[in-house]
C-alpha positions as CSV (number, residue, x, y, z in Angstrom):
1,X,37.5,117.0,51.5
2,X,34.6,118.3,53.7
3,X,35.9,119.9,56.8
4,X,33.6,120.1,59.9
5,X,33.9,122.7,62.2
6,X,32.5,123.4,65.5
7,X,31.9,126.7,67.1
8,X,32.2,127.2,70.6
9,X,32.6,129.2,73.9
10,X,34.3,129.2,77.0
11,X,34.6,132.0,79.7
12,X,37.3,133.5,77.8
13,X,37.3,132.8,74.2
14,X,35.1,131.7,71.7
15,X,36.6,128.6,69.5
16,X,36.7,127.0,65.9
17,X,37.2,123.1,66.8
18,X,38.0,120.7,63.9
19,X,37.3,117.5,65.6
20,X,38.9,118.0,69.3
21,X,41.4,120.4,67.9
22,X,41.4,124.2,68.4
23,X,42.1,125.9,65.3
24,X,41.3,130.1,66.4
25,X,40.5,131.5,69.5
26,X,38.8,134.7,69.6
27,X,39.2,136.2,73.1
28,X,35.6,137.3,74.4
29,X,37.3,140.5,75.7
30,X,39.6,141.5,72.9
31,X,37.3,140.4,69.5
32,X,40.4,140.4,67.5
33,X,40.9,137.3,64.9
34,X,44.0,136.5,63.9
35,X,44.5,136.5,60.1
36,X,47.8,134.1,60.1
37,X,46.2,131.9,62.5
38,X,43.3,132.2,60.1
39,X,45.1,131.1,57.0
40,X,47.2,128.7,58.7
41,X,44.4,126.6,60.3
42,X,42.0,127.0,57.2
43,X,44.0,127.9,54.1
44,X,47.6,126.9,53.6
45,X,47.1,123.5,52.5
46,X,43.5,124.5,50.8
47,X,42.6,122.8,47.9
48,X,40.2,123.5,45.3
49,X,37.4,120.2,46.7
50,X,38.1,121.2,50.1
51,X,34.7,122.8,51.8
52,X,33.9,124.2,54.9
53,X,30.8,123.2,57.5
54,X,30.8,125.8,60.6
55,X,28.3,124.4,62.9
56,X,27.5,126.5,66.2
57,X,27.3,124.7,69.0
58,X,26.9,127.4,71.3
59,X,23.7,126.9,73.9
60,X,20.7,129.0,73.3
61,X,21.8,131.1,77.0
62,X,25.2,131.4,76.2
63,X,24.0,133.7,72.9
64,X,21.3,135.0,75.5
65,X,23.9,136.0,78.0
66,X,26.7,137.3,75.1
67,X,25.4,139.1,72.2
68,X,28.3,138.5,70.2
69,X,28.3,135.0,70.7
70,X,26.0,135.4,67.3
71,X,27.7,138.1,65.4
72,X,31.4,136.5,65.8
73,X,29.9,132.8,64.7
74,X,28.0,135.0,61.8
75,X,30.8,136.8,60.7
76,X,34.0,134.3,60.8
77,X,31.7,131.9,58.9
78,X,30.7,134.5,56.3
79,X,34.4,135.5,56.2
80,X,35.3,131.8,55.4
81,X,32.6,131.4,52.9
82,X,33.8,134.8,51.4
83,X,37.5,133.3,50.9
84,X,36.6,129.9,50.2
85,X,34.9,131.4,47.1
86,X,37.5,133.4,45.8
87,X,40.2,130.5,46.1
88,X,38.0,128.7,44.0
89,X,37.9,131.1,41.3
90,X,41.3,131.5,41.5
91,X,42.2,128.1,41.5
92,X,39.7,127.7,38.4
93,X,41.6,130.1,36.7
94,X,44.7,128.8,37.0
95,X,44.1,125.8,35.8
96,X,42.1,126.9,32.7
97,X,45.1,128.9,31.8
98,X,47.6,125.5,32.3
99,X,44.9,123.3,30.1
């Protein structure tokens, strides 16, 4: 299942949506992600056809106005990517060693 998931900001956080749920906040003052929120909102029902789209729909002044509007956007969706792929090789494996 294709997930789509929004990336936005408000005066105090910046926010993953999945539809018009909130799945992380990151708080524009603190930076810190959450791993269990992470892997509960992304990962603990993941299967192996699940993917991820991470659209930003941040406005061009709100990057303009927050430099790490761009970098938390870049990084959370590299991060994804980064775990998505290793699941899948995981998964993979497993079930080449069950067939």
């Amino acid at each position: 299942m294709k997930r789509v998931i929004n990336f936005y900001k408000d005066a105090t956080n910046y926010i993953f949506k999945e539809n018009d749920n909130k799945l992380i906040e990151i708080s524009v003052t603190e930076k810190i992600l959450n791993g269990s929120d992470l892997y509960i909102s992304f990962f603990k029902d993941y299967n192996i056809e699940d993917t991820f789209e991470i659209i930003d729909k941040t406005s061009d002044d709100e990057k303009k106005n927050d430099k790490m509007c761009i970098a938390i956007y870049t990084k959370v969706k590299e991060l994804l990517s980064n775990i998505e792929n290793m699941l899948k090789l995981e998964l993979r494996q497993q079930d080449d060693k069950t067939e």
